[in-house]
VEXPA-48773 format. One record per atom (N, C-alpha, C): x, y, z. Coordinates in steps of 0.2 Angstrom, whole numbers, plus 2048, in hexadecimal, padded with zeros to 3 digits. Atoms other than C-alpha are relative to their C-alpha. Last residue first. Example, Ala and Ser with C-alpha at 12.3 -4.5 7.8 and 13.67 -1.06 7.14 Angstrom:
BEGIN
7FC7FA7FF8447FB8247FC8058038047FA80083E7EA827804806800
//
This chain:
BEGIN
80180580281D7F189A8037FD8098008027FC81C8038938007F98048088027FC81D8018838038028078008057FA82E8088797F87FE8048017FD7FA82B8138688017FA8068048047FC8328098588018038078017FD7F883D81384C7FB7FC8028077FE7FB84180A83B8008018067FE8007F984E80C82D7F88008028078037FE84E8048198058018088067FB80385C80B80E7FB8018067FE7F77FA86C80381B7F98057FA8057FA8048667F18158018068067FC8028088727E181B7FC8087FB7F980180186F7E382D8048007FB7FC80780385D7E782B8078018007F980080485B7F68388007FA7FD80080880384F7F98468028027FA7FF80080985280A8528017F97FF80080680484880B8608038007F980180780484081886A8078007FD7FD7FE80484681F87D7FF7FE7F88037F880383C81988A8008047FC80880380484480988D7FC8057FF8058047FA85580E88B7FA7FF7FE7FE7FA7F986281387D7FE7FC8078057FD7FA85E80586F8058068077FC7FA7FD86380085D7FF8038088027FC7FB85C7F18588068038037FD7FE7FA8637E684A7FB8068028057F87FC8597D88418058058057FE7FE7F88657CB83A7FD8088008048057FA85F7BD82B8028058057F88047FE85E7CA81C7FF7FA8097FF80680684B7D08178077FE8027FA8038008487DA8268007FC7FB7FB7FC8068377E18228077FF80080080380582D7D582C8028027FB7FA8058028377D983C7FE7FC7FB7F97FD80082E7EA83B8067FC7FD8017FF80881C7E28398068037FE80280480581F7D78478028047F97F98028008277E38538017FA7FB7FA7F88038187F18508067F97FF8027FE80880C7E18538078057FF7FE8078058157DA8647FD8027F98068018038147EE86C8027F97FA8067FF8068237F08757FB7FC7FC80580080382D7F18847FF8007FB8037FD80483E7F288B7FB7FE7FD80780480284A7EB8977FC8037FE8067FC80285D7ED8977FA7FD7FF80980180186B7E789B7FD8028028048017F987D7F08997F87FE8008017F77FE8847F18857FD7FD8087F98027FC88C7DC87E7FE8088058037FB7FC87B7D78738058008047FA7FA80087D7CC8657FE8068048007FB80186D7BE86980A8038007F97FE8028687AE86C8018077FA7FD8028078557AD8718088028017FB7FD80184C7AB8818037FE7F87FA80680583A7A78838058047FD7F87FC80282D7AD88D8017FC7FD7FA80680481A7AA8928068067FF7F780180480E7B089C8017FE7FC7F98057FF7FC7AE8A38078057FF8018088047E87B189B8097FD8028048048027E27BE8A48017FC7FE8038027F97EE7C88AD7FB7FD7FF8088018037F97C689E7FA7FF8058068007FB8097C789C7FD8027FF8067FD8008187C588E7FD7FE8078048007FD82B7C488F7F98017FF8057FC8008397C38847FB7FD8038038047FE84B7BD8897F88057FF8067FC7FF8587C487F7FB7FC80380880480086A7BD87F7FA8058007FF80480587D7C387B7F77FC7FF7FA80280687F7CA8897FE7FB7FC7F98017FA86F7D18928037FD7FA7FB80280485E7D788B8067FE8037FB7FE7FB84E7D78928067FD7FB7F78038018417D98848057FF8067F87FF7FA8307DB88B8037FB7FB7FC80680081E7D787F8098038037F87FB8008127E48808027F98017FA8047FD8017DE8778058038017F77FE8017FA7EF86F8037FA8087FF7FD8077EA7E68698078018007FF7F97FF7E77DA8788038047FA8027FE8047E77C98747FE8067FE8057FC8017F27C187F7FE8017FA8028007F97FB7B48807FA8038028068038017FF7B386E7FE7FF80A8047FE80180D7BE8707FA7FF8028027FE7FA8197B28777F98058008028067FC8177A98668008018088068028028177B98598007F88078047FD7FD8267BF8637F97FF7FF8008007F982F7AE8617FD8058048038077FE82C7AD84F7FE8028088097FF8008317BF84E7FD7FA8018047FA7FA8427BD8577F88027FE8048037F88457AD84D7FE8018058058057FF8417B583D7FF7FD8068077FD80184C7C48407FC7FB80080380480885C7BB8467FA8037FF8058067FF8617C88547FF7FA7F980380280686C7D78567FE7F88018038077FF86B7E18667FF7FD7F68008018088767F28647FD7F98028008067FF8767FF8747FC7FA7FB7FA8037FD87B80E8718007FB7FF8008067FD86D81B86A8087F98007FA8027FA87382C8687FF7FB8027F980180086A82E8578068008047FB7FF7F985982B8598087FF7FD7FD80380284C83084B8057FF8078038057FB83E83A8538047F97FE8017FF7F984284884B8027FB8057FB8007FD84584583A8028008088008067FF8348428378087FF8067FB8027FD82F85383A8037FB8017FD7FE7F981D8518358087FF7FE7FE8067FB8148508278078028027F88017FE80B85F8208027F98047FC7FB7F77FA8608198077FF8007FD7FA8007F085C8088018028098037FF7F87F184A8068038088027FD7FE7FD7F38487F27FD8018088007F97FE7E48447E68067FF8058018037F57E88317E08028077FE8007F97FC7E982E7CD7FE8018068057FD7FA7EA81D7C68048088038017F97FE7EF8187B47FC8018068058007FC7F08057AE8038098018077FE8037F780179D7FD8018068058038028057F87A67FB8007FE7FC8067FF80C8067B27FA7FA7F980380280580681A7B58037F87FE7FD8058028058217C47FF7FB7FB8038058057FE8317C88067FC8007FD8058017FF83D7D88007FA7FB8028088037F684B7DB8067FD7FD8088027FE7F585B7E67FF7F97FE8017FF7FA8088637E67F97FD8018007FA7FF80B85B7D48008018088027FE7F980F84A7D08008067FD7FF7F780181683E7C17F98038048027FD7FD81B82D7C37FF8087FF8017F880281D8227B57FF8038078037FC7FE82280F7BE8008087FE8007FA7FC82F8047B57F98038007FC7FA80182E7F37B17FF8048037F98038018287E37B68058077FF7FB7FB8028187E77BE8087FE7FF7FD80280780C7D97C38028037FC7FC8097FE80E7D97D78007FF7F97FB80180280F7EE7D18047F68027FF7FD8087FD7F17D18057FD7FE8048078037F67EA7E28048007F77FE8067FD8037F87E97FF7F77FC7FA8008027FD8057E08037FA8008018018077EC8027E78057FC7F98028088007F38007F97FE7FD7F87FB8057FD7FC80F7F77FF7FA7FD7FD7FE8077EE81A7EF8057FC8008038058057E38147FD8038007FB8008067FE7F081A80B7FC7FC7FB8058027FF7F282B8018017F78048048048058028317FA7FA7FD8058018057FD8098408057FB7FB7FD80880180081484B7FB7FF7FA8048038067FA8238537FD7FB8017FE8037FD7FB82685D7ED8007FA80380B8007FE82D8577DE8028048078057F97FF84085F7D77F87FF8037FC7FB7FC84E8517D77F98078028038027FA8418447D08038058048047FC7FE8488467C07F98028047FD7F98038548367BD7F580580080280080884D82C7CE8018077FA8087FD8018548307DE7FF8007F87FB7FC80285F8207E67FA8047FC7FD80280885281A7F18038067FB7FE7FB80584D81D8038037FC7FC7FC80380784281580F8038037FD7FC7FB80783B81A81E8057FC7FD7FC80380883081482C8028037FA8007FD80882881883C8067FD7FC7F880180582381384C7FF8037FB7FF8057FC8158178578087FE7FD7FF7FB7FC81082A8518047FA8048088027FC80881F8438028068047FF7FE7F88188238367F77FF8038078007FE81B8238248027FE8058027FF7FB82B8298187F97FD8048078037FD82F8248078028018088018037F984082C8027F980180380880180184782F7F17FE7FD8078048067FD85A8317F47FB8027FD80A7FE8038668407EB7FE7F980380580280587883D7F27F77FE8007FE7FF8058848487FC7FC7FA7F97F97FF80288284180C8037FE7F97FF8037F986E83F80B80A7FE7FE7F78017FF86884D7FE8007FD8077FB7FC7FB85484E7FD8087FD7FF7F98028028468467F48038068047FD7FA7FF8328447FD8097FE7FC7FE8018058258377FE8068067FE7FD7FA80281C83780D8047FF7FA7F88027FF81382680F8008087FD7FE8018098008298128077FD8028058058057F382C8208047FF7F87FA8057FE7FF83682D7FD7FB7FB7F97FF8027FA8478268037FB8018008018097E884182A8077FF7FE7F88008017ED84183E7FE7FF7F87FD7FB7FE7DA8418418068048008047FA8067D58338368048078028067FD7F97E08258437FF8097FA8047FF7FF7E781A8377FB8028018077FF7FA7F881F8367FA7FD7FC8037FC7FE80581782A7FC8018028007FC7F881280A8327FA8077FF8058027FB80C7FC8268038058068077FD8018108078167FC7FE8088047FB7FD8208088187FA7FE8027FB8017FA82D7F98147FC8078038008077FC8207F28078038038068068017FD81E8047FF8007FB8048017FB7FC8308067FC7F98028047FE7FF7FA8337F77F67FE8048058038057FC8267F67E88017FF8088057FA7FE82C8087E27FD7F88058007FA7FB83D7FF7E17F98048037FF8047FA8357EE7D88028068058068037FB82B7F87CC8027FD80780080580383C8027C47F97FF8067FD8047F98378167C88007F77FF7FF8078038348227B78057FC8097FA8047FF8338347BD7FE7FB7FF7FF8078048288437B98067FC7FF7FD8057FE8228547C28027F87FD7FA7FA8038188627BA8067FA8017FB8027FB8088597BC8067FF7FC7FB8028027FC8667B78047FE8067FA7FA8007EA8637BB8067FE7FC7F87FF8007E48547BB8048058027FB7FB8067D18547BB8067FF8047F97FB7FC7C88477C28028027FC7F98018047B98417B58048048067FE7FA7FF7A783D7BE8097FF7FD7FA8047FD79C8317B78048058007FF8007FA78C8387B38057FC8047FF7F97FF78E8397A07FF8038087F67FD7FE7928267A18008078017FC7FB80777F8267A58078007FF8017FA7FD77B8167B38018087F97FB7F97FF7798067AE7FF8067FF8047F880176E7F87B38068048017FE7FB7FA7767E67B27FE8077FC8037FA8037717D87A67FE8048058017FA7FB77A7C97A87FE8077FC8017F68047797BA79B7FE8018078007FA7FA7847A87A07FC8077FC8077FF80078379A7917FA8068078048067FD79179E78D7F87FF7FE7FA8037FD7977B17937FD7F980180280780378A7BF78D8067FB8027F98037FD78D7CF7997FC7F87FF80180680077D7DC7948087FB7FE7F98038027807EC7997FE7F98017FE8057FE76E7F679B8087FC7FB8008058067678087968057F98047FB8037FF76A8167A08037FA7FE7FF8017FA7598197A38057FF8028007FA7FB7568237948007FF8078087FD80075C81478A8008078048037FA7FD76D8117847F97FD8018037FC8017727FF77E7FD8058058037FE7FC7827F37847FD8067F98057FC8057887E577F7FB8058068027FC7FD7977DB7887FC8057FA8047F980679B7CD7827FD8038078057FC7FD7A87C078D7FD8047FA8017FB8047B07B07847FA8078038067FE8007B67A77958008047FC7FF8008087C77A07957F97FF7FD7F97FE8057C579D7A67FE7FD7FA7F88058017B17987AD8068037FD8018058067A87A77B38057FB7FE8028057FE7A87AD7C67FD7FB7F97F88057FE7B57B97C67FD7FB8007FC8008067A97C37B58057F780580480380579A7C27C08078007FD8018037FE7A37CB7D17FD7FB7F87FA8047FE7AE7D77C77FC7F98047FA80280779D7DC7BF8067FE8018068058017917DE7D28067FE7F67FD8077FE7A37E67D67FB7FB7FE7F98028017A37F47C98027F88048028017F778E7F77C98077FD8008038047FE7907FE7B58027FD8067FF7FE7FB79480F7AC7FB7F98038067FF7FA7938117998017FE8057FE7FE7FC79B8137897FA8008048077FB7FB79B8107768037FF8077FC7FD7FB7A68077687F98048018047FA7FF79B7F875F8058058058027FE8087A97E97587F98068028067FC8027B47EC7647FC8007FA8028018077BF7DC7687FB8047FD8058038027CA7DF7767FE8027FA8028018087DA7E677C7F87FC8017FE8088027DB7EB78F7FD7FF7F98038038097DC7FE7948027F68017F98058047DE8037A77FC7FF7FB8018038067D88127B08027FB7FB7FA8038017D88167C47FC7FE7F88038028057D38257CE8057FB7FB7FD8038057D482C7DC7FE7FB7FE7F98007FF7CC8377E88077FE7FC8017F78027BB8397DF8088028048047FF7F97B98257E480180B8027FE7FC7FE7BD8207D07FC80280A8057FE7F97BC8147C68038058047FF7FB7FB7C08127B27FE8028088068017FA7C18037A68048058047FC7FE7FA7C88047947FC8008068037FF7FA7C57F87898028058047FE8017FA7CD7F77767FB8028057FA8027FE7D07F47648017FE8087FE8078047C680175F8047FB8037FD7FC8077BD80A76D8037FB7FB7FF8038067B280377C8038057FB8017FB8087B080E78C8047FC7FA8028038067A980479C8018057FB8017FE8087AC8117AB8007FC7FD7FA7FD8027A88097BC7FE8027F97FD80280879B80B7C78078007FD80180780079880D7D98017FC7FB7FA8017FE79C81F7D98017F77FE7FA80180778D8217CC8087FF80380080680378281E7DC8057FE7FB80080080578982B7E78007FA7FC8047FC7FF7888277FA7FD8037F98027F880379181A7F67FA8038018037FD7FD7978098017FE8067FD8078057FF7A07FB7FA7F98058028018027F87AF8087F47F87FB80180C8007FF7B28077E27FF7FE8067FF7F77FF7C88097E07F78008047FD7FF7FB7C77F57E28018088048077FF7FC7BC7F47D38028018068017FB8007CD7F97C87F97FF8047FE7FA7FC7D87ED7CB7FD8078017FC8017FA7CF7DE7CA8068078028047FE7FD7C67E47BB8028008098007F97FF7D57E37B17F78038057F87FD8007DA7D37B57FE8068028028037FB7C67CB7B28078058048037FA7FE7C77D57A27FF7FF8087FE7F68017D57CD79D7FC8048027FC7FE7FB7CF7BA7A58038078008037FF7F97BE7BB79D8088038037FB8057FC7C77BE78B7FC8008077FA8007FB7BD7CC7848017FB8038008067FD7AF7D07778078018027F68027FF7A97DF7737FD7FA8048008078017957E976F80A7FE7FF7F98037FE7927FC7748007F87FF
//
């Protein structure tokens, strides 16, 4: 195999694909990436046996061939050549797997590679399921999710965004769902044409993030096509696969509150400002931070048998009987970072009861937030 390629194109395309290659493998071919030259072009492949991601980038083949080399030690050499860097890449078999040599200047690397024939290929199946979604919608919906999905291993079922279409008074939606057990989050979009028929599925937290990294340079629309176990996404010559989280998520519906009454609307920035600044007090993971609420004002409280207080009143819409209620300074941070308009509303019952948050100008985008004790 012998090609030349623009530093900064392969530099692009390697940034999104050595990110799948975890740091740590118990299998050494995990650790690599695929390298397969053809006319005209690159394609590079990695994979962690759960998903998997492929993108092509033009280049100059003048030898077509194939071979499997150390994916970050290669994103690390390429990010660290001068721009508008002519890169070669030459690579001869041996019976050891034969070496990839990465010419660049007066720069020569000569990295050990593995068999292509031992690089493992995910199988697809049949995915029955296929909708087109523009990049900025799919972009939304992940942005207004992803930071409520669990972390905790045990709750698997909770390690993703749900993904599910259904009728909401008489019109088809598309609706990302995700949940800790703390808060939760839900989005929904109008349902892309032939979307009416998937399965709920729970897309992966790594698949997400992946995804995610993919669509800051996507201008147009995302392929989506799914079955019950796998999920692919196709965008900008790039192709990633992601197995599916096989279990149930839960009853979201549930835990939605509908008899709550009493309505606190706020500036969103100035009330997260001033929650990140009483915050700071402490350091403690699930910081509470006390609302009291009374007409038209809110005064929030922190303490700290170690390190003090603080408070600070803000101007507020609030007319319902006063109240005082708890919550976790992170959960209320990463909630009122999804308000994009200037007025956060809070829905509230009592302190015990959760929490509905609301951008005042977006009725897609809802979110529950549990009470702290406090």
């Amino acid at each position: 195999m012998r090609l030349t390629i623009e530093r900064g194109a392969l530099l692009r395309t390697l940034s999104h694909v050595h990110s799948v290659v975890e740091r740590r493998n118990t299998i050494p071919i995990l650790s690599n990436v695929l390298i397969e030259a053809s006319a005209g072009k690159l394609s590079l492949t990695a994979t962690d046996l759960d998903l998997s991601i492929v993108e092509d980038v033009g280049a100059e083949v003048r030898t077509p061939g194939a071979t499997t080399a150390p994916a970050h030690t290669l994103f690390d050499i390429v990010r660290k050549l001068p721009d508008g860097a002519e890169v070669e890449l030459t690579y001869k078999a041996d019976e050891g797997g034969g070496r990839l040599v990465l010419s660049a200047g007066r720069s020569r690397f000569a990295l050990t590679c593995l068999p292509r024939e031992d690089f493992p290929v995910m199988t697809d199946g049949a995915l029955p399921h296929r909708f087109a979604i523009a990049a900025g919608s799919l972009r939304d919906l992940i942005d207004k999710t992803r930071f409520a999905i669990s972390t905790e291993e045990t709750r698997y079922y909770l390690n993703g965004i749900y993904l599910h279409a259904m009728e909401v008074d008489g019109m088809q939606v598309l609706r990302g769902v995700a949940t800790d057990g703390h808060r939760l989050a839900r989005i929904q979009l109008p349902l892309p044409e032939g979307a009416s028929g998937i399965p709920g599925v729970i897309v992966p937290r790594k698949a997400v993030q992946e995804v995610r990294k993919l669509l800051d340079e996507c201008q147009g629309d995302v392929v989506v096509t799914l079955s019950e176990t796998k999920i692919r996404f196709t965008l900008d010559g790039v192709t990633l696969t992601s197995k599916l989280i096989d279990g149930t998520f839960p009853e979201y519906s549930r835990v939605i509150p509908t008899a709550n009454d009493k309505v606190l609307e706020v500036d969103a920035k100035a009330f997260a400002q001033a929650v990140d600044r009483v915050s700071s007090i402490t350091s403690e993971k699930t910081r509470a931070v006390k609302l009291a609420l009374d007409t038209d004002r809110v005064l929030l409280t922190v303490t700290s048998p170690d390190q003090g207080s603080a408070s600070e009143e803000l101007a507020a819409t609030y007319r319902a009987d006063p109240l005082e209620i708890g919550f976790n300074a992170r959960y209320l941070l990463d909630i009122t970072a999804q308000i994009d308009s200037e007025t956060a509303r809070f829905v509230l019952a009592d302190p015990v009861a959760p929490t509905l948050v609301r951008d005042s100008e977006d009725e897609t985008a809802l979110y529950v937030l549990m009470p702290m004790r406090v």
